[in-house]
C-alpha positions, 0 to 999 in steps of 0.5 A, a space after each residue: 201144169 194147170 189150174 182149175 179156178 173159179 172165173 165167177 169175179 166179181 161175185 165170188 170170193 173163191 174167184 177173187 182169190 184165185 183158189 187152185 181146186 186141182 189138188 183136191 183128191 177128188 176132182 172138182 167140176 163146179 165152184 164149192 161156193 157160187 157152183 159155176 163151173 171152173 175153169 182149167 188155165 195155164 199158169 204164165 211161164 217167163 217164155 210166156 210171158 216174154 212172148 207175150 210182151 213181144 207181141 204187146 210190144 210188137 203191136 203197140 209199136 205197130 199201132 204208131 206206125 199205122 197211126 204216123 202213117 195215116 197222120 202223114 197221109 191226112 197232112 198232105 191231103 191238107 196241103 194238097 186240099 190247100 193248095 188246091 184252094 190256094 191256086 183256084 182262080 178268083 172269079 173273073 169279072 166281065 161286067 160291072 153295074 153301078 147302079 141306084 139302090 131301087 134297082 140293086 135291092 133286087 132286080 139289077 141282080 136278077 137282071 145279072 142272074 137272067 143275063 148269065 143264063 141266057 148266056 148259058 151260064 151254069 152253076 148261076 148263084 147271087 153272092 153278097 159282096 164285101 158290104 151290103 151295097 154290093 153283090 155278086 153274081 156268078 156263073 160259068 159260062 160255056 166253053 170256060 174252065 173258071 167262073 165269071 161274075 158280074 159285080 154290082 155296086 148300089 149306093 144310090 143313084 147320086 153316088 152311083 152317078 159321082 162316083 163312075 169313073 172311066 175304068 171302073 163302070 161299064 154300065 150307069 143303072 139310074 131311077 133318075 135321068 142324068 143332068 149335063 154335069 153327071 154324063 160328062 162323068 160318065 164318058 166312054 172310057 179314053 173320051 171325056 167328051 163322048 156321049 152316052 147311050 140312054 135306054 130306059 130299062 122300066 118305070 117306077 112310080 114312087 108310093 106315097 104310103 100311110 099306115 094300113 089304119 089310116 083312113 085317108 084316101 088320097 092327098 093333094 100334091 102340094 098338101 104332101 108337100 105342106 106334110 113332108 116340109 113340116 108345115 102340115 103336123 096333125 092328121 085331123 088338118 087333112 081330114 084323117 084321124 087326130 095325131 102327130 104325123 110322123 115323116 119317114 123319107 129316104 136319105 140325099 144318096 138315094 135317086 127316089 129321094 131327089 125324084 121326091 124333092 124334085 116331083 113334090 117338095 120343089 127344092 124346099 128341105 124336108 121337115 127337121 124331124 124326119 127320119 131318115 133311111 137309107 134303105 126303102 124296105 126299112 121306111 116302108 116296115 117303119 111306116 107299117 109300124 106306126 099308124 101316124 106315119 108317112 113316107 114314100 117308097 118305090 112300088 115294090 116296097 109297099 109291102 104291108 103299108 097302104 098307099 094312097 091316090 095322088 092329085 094335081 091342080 086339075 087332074 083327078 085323084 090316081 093310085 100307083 097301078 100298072 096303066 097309071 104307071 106305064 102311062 105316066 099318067 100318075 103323078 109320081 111315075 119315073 123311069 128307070 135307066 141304062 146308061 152306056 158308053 157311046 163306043 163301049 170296049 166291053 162286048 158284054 155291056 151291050 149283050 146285056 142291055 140288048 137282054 135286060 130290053 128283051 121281052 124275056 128281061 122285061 119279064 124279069 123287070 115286072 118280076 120284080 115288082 116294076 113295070 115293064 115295057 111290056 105292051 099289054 091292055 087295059 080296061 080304063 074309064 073316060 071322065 065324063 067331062 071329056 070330049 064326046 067323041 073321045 068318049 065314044 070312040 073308046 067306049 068298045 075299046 081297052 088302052 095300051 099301057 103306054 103314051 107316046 112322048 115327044 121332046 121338049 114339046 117338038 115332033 120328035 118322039 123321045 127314045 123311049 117312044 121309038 121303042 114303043 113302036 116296035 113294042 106296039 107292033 108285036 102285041 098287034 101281031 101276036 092278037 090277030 094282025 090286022 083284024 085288030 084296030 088301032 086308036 091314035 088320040 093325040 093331045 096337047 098342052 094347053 098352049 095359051 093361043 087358040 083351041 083350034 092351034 091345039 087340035 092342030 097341034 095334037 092331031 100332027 102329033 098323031 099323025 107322026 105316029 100313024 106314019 111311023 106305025 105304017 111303015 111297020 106294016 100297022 094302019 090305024 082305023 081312027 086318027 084324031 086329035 082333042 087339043 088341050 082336053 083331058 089333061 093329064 097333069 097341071 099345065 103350070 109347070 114344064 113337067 106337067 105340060 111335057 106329060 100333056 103331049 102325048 099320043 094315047 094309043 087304044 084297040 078295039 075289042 
């Protein structure tokens, strides 16, 4: 039997009270009250209403089921993802760098980073580490079904250097070179007294910086001394505007820091209200922010500071500049070092050092704002009060960015030199071989005895280097020796007499 009803709820009272039309004598079509039309339906019958609460009932029950199901199969997916995790290997590490902080902040990892991918290293990313001194860089390299890491340990190149112990190192990265007492710490591993392996990875030159309003030019070496050591405190006393100088200086751990007290404070302490910093980028931020202040920094962190040129007792003023750097002609230059194990156990510390001295490791160097060992040609001026014949023999030509040095002021050149050789054969091969002509001035520190000694003495010096060019298939057009002149760096001191012998090397145009 069934109803005809209103189904306009909501809107019509006939509709909320489910009036039954089906029994009025005269069949209706449309609702009396809202006029929509009705609707016929069959009043639920006790089998109905059983079926229909089975199949409720039945479809509840269902829903669980799917749901129980889908949970389960969620929950071993999670453990099955779980246990993946679990059991996936830890990076394996095949090369671990202590190094100084100059390095680290960024060129040891992009060092790590171009090593790997020499290597044919895949999915190469740098991490950081457990703490902001260390990182990671890691890789897959061909043929392995894991990852390999290189770990990189920077907290200063004196912690660097105390802390190296046999089994925890396998290569010594230094922005300073390593006295007697450190390279015992750092023998070979089973081997307290073997040696190490020295290889100089580039050059830094550390920046004296001011504040970009600052209007002083450049500074004396001792009078940054007199500054840092508190003895100089207001600007107007070195010609710059009034003020109280503000000394920024990196702290004791780090290798710029003890290349700083060494280079210009000469073992005096550093004025009691410096502020101290442990990393470079934060001193040189400071030092922009503050238009009294002064610090110094490693050549990439100038940033938004100035920096200014440096002089020495009879040495003309120098900025931080590429030939001033390469040359180590500017007071502050210093280099940055590898050091290994004689007999390394790791096949991988020399692939890397044999990469990092590589023209494509180099470039990663001067990439990171260093100077690489890259030979290259410089336009530079000549001092009016040089030599004549120096002055007219370099007048039509442009300097290599880099001297040759000899040891404790023997004939021997010192390994940096030995590389160089190489490096000046390969930029006169890739500019035209022999029509290129080489320039070899040798000089020497004024040694107290006679002019004519000194001549003798820097003309030998470059005579060992036109030998040894020679047998590397390269004949210099012009071989001469000015003595004493054109010094480079006060003769009054071991550093700046070593600086003075040298072997400039130039080409013509």
């Amino acid at each position: 039997m069934h109803r005809r009803i209103c189904t306009n709820y909501g809107k019509c009272a006939l509709a909320e009270s489910r009036e039954d039309f089906s029994r009025e004598k005269k069949a209706m079509t449309h609702c009396p009250l809202c006029d929509k039309r009705l609707s016929d339906v069959v009043p639920p019958t006790r089998s109905n209403i059983s079926n229909i609460g089975f199949a409720l009932v039945t479809t509840v029950v269902l829903i669980l089921l799917s749901a129980v199901a889908v949970g389960k199969k969620w929950i071993d997916t999670s453990q099955q993802g779980a246990t993946a995790a679990e059991s996936k290997e830890a990076p394996k590490t095949i090369l671990r760098l202590a190094d100084s902080n100059t390095i680290q902040d960024s060129l040891g990892p992009a060092l790590a980073e171009g090593f790997l991918k020499a290597q044919g290293a895949t999915d190469v990313q740098i991490l950081p580490g457990t703490d902001p001194q260390e990182k990671m860089v890691e890789g897959v390299l061909p043929g392995d079904g894991f990852t390999s890491a290189i770990t990189i340990a920077a907290y200063g190149s004196a912690s660097a250097i105390t802390t190296l112990t046999a089994d925890a190192w396998d290569i010594g990265m230094s922005s300073r070179k390593l006295k007697p007492d450190a390279a015992g710490k750092l023998a070979a591993p089973g081997d307290s007294h073997s040696a190490l392996s020295e290889d100089v990875l580039g050059l830094d030159g550390i920046a004296v910086i001011v504040n970009a309003s600052n209007p002083l030019k450049e500074l004396r070496k001792d009078t940054i001394k007199q500054i840092f050591t508190g003895k100089i405190n207001d600007w107007s006393k070195v010609g710059s505007m009034r003020g109280a100088i503000q000394v920024y200086v990196r702290d004791d751990q780090s290798g710029i820091a003890d290349s700083f007290k060494t280079m210009v404070l000469a073992g005096t302490p550093v004025a009691s209200s410096a502020r101290r910093f442990e990393d470079g980028n934060a001193l040189s931020q400071a030092v922009s922010s503050d238009p009294n202040g002064i610090g110094f920094v490693s050549l990439p962190l100038i940033h938004s500071a100035k920096s200014i040129a440096i002089s020495d007792k009879g040495v003309d003023a120098l900025k931080p500049t590429r030939l001033t750097v390469a040359t180590e002609e500017y007071p502050l230059s210093r280099r940055l070092y590898l050091y290994t194990p004689s007999t390394p156990h790791n096949a991988f510390t020399q692939k890397f050092v044999e990469f990092a001295l590589s023209r494509q490791g180099q470039e990663v160097v001067a990439g990171n704002g260093l100077i690489a060992q890259t030979v290259a040609r410089e336009s530079q001026s000549v001092s009016d009060t040089a030599p004549g014949e120096y002055q007219e023999l370099t007048r039509n030509a442009e300097r290599l960015s880099l001297d040759f040095r000899f040891v404790n002021g023997d004939l021997d050149l010192d390994d940096m030199a030995q590389q160089d050789l190489d490096r000046v054969v390969s930029l006169v091969a890739d500019n035209g071989g022999a029509k290129k002509q080489i320039l070899l001035f040798g000089f020497t520190d004024d040694t107290g005895i006679t002019a004519e000694v000194d001549q003798a003495v820097s003309l030998n010096r470059a005579r060992i280097v036109e030998k040894l060019l020679i047998q590397r298939g390269v004949k210099p057009a012009v071989v001469q020796g000015f003595g004493s002149a054109v010094p480079v760096a006060p003769n009054d001191t071991a550093e700046g007499r070593e600086k003075n012998r040298r072997v400039e090397v130039w080409i013509q145009k």
